[in-house]
C-alpha positions in Angstrom: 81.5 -32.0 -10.1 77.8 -32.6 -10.8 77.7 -35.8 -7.8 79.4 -32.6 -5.8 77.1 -30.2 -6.7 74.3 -33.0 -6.2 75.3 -33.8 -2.4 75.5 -30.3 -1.5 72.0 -29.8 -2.7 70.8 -32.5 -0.7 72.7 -31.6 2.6 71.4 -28.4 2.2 67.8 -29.1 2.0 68.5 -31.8 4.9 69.6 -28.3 7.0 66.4 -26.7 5.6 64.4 -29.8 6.9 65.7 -29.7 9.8 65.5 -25.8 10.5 61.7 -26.0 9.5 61.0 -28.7 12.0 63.2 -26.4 14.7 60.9 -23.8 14.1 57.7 -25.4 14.0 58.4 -26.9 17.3 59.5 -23.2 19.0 56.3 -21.4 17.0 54.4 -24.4 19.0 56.3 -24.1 22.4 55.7 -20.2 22.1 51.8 -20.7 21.1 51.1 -22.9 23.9 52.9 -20.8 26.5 50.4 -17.8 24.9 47.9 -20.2 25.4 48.0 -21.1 28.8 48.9 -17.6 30.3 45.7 -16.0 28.4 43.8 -14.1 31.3 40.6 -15.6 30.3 38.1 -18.5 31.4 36.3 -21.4 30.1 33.6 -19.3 28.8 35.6 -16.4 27.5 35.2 -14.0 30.2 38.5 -12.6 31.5 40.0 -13.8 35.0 39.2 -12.1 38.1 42.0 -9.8 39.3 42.7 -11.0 43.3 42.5 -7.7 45.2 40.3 -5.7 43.1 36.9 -6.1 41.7 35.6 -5.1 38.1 32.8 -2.9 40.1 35.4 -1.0 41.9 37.0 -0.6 38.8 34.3 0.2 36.7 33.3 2.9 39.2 36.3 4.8 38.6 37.1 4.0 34.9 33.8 3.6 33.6 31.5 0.9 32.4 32.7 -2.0 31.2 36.8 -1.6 32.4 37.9 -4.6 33.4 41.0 -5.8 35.8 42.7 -9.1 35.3 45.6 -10.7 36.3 49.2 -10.0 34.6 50.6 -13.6 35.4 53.2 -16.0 33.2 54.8 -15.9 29.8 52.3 -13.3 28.3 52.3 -11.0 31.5 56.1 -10.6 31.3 55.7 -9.6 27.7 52.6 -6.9 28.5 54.5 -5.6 31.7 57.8 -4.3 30.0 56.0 -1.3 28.6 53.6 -0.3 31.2 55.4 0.9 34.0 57.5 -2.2 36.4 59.6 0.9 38.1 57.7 0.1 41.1 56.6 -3.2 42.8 57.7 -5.1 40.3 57.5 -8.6 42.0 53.9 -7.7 43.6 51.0 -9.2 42.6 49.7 -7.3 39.5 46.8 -6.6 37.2 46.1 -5.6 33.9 43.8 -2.5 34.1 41.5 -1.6 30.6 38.9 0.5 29.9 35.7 -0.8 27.4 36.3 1.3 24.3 32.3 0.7 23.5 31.1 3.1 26.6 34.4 5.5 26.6 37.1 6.8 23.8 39.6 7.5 26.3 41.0 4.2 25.8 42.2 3.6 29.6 44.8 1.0 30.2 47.3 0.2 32.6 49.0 -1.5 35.9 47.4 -1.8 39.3 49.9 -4.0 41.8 49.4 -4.9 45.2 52.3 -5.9 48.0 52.0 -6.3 51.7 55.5 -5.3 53.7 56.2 -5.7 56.9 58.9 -2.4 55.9 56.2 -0.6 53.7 57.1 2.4 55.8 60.5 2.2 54.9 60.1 0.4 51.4 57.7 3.9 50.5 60.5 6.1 51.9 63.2 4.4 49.4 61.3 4.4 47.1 60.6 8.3 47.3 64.1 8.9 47.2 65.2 6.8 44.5 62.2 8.5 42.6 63.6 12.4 43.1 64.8 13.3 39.5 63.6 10.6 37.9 59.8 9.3 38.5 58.8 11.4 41.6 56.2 13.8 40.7 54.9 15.4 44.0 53.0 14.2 47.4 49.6 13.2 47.4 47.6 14.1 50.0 44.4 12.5 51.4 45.5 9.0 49.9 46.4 6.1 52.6 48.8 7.0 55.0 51.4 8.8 52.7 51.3 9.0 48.8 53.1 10.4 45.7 52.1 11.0 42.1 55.0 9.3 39.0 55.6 10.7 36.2 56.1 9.3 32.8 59.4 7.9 32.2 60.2 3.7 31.6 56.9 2.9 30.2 53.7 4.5 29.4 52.4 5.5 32.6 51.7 8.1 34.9 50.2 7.5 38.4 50.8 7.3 42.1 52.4 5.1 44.6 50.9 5.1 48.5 51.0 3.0 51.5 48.5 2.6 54.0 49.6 0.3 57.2 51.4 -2.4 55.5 50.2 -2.3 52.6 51.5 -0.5 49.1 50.0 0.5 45.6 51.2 1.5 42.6 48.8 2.2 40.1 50.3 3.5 36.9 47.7 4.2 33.6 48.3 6.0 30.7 44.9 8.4 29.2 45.8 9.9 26.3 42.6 12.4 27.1 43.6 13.3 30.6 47.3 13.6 29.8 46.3 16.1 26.7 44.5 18.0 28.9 47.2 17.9 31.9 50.7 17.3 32.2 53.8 19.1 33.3 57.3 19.4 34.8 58.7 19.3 37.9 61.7 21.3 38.8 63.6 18.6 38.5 62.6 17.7 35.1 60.3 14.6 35.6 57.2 14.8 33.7 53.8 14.3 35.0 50.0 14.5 34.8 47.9 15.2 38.0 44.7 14.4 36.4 46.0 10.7 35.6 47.5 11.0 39.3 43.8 11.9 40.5 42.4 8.9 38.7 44.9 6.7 39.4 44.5 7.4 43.0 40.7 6.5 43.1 41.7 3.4 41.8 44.8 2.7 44.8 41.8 3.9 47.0 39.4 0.9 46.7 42.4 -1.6 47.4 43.3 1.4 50.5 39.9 1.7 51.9 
């Protein structure tokens, strides 16, 4: 009985060997994937986001926001809870605010598609939106625009087209959304002062 009791012991720390090892491998797999999708350069500044500038960004958020690029294993974990309702395949950045020159603490999704059916893409999109993200029309932006409310994910923003070309911006501002937000009739929440702000951002990709 003791031999038995001996040989289970030692198959049992074999498993426990063996699991360690498993895991050790996977924690490495995972840390290198984090590695290699980290938005940032050589010298530690963050990569630059392809269709929009930090200036441009910094001109609507405030000093020191940054955009970079949403792309590999850590962008699909980081996009979940934004806000994918909308473009989800475009290309996409990662917009966020300096917390040294505001205490808004700014952050969110900017993406970028050019569609040979953006007319038609928008317009489905607007009536998928009715009841569930669709806040209300947004004049004066591109050639036709909308603000979305809050729903999957954090955000609030605006979607608009302008030839071929869509945006969906979608932020969340914890100071903007305190100091506006409502309902539609339809029960979709929504904040036209994030819309606003988002839409200056759509507006330097639009221009």
């Amino acid at each position: 009985r003791q031999r038995g009791q001996g040989a289970t012991t030692q198959i049992v720390g074999g498993i426990l060997v063996v699991l360690g090892i498993i895991v050790a491998v996977l924690l490495g797999i995972f840390a290198q994937k984090l590695a290699s999708s980290l938005p940032v350069n050589g010298d530690g500044t963050f990569k630059a986001c392809s269709f929009i500038s930090n200036t441009q960004v910094e001109s609507v958020i405030g000093s020191g926001a940054v955009a970079f690029p949403l792309d590999g294993f850590l962008g699909d974990i980081i996009k979940a809870p934004v806000d994918e309702r909308l473009l989800k395949n475009a290309d996409d950045c990662w917009i966020l605010s300096d917390p040294n020159t505001t205490d808004t603490g700014t952050f969110g999704r900017i993406a970028r598609q050019d569609d040979g059916n953006a007319a038609s893409t928008f317009a489905s999109a607007k009536s998928a939106g009715k009841g569930t993200y669709y806040g209300s029309d947004q004049p004066g932006l591109g050639d036709e625009a909308f603000c979305t409310g809050g729903g999957e994910g954090l955000g609030y923003g605006v979607f608009a087209r302008k030839g071929n070309t869509l945006v969906f911006v979608s932020l969340f501002d914890a100071t903007a959304l305190a100091q506006d937000s409502g309902t539609t009739g339809d029960g979709v929440q929504y904040s036209q002062a994030i819309c606003d702000l988002s839409s200056q951002l759509a507006a330097q990709i639009l221009h």
